[in-house]
Short mmCIF file of the C-alpha atoms (twelve columns), coordinates in Angstrom:
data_MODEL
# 
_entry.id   MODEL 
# 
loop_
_atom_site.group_PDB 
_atom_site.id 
_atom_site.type_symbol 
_atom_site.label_atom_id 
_atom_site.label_alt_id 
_atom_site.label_comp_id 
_atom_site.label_asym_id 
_atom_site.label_seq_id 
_atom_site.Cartn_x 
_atom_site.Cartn_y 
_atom_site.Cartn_z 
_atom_site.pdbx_PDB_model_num 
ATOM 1   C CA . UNK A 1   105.452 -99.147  43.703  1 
ATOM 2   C CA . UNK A 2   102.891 -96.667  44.826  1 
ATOM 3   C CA . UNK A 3   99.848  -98.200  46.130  1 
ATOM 4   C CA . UNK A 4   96.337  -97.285  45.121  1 
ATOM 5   C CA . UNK A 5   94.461  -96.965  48.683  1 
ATOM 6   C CA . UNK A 6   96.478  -93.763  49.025  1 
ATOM 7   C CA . UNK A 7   94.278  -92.426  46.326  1 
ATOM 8   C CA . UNK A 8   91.407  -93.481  47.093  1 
ATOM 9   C CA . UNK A 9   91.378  -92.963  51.363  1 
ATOM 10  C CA . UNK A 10  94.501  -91.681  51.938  1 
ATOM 11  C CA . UNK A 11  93.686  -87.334  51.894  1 
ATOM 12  C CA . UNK A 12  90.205  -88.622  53.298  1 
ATOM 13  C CA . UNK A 13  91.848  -90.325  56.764  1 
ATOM 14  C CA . UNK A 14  94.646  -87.458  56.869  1 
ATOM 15  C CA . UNK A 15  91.129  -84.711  56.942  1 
ATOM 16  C CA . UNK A 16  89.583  -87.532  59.385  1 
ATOM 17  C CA . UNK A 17  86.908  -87.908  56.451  1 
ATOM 18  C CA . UNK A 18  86.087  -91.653  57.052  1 
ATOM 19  C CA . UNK A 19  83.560  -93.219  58.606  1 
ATOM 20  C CA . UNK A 20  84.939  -95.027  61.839  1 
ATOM 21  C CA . UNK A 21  84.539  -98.466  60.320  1 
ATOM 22  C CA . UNK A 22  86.667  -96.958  57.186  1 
ATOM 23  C CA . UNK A 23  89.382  -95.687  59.217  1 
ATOM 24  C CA . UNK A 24  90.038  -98.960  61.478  1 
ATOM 25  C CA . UNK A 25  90.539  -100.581 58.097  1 
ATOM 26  C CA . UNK A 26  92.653  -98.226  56.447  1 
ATOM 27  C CA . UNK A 27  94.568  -98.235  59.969  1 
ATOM 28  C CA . UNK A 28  94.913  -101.809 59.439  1 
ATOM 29  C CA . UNK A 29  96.114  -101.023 55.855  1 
ATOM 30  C CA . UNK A 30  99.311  -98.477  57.246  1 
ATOM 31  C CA . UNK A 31  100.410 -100.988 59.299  1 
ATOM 32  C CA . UNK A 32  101.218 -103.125 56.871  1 
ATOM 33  C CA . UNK A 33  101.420 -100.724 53.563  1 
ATOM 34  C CA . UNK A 34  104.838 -98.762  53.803  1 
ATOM 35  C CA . UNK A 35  104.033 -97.023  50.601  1 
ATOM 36  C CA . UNK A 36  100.682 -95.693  52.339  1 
ATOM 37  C CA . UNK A 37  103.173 -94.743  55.566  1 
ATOM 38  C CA . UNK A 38  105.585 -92.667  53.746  1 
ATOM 39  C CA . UNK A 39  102.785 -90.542  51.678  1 
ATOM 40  C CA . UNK A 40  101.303 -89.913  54.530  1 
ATOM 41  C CA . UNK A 41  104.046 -88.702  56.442  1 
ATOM 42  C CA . UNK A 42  105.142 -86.557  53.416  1 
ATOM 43  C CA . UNK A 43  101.718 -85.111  53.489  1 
ATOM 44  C CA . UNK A 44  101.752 -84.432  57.307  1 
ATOM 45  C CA . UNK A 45  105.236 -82.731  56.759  1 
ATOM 46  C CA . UNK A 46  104.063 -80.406  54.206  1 
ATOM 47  C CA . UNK A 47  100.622 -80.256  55.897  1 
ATOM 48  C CA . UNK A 48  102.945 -78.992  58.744  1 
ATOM 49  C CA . UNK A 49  105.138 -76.407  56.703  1 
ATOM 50  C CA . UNK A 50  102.526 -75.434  54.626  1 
ATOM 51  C CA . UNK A 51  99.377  -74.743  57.078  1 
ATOM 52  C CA . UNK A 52  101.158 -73.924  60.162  1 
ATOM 53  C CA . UNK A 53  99.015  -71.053  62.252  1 
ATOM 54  C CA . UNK A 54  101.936 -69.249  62.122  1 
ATOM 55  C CA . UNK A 55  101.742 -69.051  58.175  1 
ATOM 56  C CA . UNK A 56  97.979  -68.692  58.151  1 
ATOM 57  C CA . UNK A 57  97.877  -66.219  60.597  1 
ATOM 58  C CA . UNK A 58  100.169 -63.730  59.414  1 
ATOM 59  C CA . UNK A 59  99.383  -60.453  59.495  1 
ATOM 60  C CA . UNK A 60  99.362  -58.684  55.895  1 
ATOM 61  C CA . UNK A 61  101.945 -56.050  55.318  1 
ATOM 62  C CA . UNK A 62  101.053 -51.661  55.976  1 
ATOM 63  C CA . UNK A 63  101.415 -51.722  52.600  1 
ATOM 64  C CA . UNK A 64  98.500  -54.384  51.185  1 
ATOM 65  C CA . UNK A 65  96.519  -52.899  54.715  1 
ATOM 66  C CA . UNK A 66  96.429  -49.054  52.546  1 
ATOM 67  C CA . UNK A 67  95.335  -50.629  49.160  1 
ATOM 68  C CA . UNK A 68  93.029  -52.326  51.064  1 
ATOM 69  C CA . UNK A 69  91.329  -49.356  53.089  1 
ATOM 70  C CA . UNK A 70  91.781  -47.616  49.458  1 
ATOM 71  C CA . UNK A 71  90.118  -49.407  47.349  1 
ATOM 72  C CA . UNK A 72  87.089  -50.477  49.963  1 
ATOM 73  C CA . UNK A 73  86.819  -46.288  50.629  1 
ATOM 74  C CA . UNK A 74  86.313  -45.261  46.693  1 
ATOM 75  C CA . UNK A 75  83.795  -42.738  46.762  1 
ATOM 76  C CA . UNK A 76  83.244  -43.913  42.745  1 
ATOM 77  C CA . UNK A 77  82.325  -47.216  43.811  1 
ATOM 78  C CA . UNK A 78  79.248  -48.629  41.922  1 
ATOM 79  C CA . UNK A 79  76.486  -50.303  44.516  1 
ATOM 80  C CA . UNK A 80  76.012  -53.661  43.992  1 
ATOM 81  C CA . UNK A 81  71.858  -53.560  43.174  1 
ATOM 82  C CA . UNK A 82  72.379  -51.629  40.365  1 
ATOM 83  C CA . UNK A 83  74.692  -54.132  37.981  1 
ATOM 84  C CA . UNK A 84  71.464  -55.958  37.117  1 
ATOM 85  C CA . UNK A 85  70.088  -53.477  35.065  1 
ATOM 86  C CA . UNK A 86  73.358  -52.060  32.966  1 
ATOM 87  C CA . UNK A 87  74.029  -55.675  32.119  1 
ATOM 88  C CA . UNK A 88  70.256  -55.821  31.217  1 
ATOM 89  C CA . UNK A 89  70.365  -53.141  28.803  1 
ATOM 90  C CA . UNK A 90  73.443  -53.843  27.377  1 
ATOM 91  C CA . UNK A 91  72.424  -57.260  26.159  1 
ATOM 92  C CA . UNK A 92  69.552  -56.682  24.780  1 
ATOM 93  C CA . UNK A 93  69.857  -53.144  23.382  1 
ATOM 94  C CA . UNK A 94  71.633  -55.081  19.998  1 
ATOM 95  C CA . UNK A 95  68.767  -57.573  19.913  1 
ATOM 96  C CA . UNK A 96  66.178  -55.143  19.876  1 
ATOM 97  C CA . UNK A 97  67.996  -52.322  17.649  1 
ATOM 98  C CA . UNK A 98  68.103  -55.726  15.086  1 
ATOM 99  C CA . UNK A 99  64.420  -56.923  15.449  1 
ATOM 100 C CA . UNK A 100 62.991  -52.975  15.092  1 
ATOM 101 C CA . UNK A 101 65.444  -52.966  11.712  1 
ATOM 102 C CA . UNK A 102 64.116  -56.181  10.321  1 
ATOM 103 C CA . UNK A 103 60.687  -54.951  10.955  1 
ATOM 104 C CA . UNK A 104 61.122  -51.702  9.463   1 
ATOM 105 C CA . UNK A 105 62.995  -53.665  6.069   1 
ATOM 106 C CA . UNK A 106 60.127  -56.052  6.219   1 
ATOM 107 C CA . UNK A 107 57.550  -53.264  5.774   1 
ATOM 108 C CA . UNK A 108 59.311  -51.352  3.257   1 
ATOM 109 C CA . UNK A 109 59.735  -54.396  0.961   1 
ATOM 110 C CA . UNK A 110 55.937  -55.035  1.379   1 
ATOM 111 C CA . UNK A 111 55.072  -51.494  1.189   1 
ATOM 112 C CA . UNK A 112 56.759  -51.113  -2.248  1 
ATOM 113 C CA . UNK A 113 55.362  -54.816  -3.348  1 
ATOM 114 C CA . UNK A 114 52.010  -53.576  -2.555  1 
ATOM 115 C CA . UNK A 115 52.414  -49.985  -4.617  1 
ATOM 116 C CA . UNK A 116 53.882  -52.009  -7.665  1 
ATOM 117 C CA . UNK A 117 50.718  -53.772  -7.674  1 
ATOM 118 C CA . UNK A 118 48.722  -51.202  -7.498  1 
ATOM 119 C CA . UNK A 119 50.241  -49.613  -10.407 1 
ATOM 120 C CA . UNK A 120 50.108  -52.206  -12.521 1 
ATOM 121 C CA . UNK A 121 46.745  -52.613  -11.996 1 
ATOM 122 C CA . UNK A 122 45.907  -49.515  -12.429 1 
ATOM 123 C CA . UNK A 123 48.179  -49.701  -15.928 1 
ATOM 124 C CA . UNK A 124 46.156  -52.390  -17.109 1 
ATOM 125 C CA . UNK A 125 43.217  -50.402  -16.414 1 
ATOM 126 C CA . UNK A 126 44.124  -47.372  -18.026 1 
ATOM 127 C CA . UNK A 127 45.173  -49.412  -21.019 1 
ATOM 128 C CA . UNK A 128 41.985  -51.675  -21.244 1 
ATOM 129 C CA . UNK A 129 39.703  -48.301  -20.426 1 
ATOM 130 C CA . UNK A 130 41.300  -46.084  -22.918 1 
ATOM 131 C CA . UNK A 131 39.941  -46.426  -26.846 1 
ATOM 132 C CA . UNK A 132 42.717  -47.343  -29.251 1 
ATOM 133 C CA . UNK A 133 43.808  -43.922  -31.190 1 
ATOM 134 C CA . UNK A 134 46.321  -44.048  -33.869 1 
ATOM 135 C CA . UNK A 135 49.240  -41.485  -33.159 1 
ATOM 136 C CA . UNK A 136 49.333  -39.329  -36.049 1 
ATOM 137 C CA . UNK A 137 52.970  -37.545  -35.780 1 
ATOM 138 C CA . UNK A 138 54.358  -34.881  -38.268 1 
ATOM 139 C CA . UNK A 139 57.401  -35.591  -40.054 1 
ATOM 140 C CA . UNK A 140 59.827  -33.132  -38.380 1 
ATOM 141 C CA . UNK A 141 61.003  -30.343  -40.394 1 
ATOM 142 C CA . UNK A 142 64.713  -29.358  -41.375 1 
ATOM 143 C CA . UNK A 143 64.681  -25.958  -38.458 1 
ATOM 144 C CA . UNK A 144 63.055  -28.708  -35.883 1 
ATOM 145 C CA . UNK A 145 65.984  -30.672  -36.338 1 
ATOM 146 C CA . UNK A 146 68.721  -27.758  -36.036 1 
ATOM 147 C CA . UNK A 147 66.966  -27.016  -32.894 1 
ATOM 148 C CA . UNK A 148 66.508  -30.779  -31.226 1 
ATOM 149 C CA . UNK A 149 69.921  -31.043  -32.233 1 
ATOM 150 C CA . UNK A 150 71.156  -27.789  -30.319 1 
ATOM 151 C CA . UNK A 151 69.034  -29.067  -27.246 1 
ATOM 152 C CA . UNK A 152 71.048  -32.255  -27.288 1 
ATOM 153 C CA . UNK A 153 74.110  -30.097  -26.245 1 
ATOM 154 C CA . UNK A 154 72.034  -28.529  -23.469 1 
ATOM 155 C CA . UNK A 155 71.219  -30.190  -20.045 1 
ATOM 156 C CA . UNK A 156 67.895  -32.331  -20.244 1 
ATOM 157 C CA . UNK A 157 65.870  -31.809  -16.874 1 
ATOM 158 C CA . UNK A 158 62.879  -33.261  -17.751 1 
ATOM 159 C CA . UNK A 159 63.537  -36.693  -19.194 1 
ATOM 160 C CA . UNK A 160 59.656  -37.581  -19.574 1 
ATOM 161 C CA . UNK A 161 58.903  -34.429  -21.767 1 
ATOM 162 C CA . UNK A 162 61.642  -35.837  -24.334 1 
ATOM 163 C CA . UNK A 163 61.066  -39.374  -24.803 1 
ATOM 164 C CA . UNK A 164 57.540  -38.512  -26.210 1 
ATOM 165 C CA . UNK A 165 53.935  -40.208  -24.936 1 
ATOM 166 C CA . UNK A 166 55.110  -43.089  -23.007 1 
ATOM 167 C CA . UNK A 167 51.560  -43.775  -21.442 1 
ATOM 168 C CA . UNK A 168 50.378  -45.098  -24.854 1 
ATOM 169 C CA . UNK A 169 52.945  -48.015  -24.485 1 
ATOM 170 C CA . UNK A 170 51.710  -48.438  -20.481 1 
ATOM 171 C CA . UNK A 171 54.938  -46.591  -18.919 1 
ATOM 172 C CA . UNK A 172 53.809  -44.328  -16.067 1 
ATOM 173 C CA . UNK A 173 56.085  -41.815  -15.611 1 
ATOM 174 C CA . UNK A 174 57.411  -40.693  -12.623 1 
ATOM 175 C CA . UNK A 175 58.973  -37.254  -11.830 1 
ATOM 176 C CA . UNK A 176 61.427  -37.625  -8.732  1 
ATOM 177 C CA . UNK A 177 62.411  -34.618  -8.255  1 
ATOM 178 C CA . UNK A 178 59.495  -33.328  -6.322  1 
# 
């Protein structure tokens, strides 16, 4: 059964961790805790194997020594003041591209709201301004027909000259085109 000291002080007193009056007791504990004994003189072995100067202090091969020299000696190499700012840019460049095309949306939308209101108002003006006139329209005769039926075959550019006065039923027309 393992026991729980080794846990709790026993890498502490192997890296002479402890207090003084914490290592007299958990010298007291060894002597009588083989469990505690045997971890740590598994631990000293591999501390041994493991950490040896020898293995710490080993020179690194010609090979890792080039790459080394290489890699430290790039001409290309980026100084180390300068990250700051890249990394600056390149998170907030999305963030503001975003905000500029929300604002720019945002004043569209409100531009148009404002210009539909303006029209309308200035409809309803037109309408309550302008005297009532009956629209007197000739019957069309048999030769006007022929010939507004042979336009019908024909490309229409002007679609406000054919659909007759519109701005007596308060439809301002609107030529897009120029």
């Amino acid at each position: 059964m393992e026991c729980p000291k080794w846990e709790e002080l026993g890498l502490l007193f192997s890296a002479n961790e402890l207090s003084p009056d914490e290592t007299a007791e958990y010298r007291n504990h060894l002597e009588r805790c083989g469990s505690c004994r045997g971890e740590l003189a598994g631990y000293d072995a591999d501390r041994a194997r493991f950490f040896s100067p020898e293995m710490l202090c080993e020179a690194p091969s010609a090979a890792i020594d080039r790459e080394i020299m290489r890699v430290c000696s790039d001409p290309r190499r980026k100084a180390a003041g300068l990250s700051f700012f890249p990394a600056f840019v390149r998170k907030s460049l999305v963030p503001v591209a975003l905000f500029l095309m929300g604002f720019a949306a945002i004043g569209y939308i409100s531009f148009n709201i404002g210009n539909a209101k303006r029209l309308k108002s200035l409809a309803a003006h037109t309408q309550t301004t302008a005297p009532a006139q009956a629209v007197v329209r000739p019957v069309p005769s048999a030769p006007a027909i022929a010939a507004a039926a042979d336009s019908q075959n024909k490309t229409i550019t002007n679609y406000a000259a054919t659909r007759g006065n519109l701005e007596d039923k308060g439809v301002m027309t609107v030529d897009l085109k120029k």
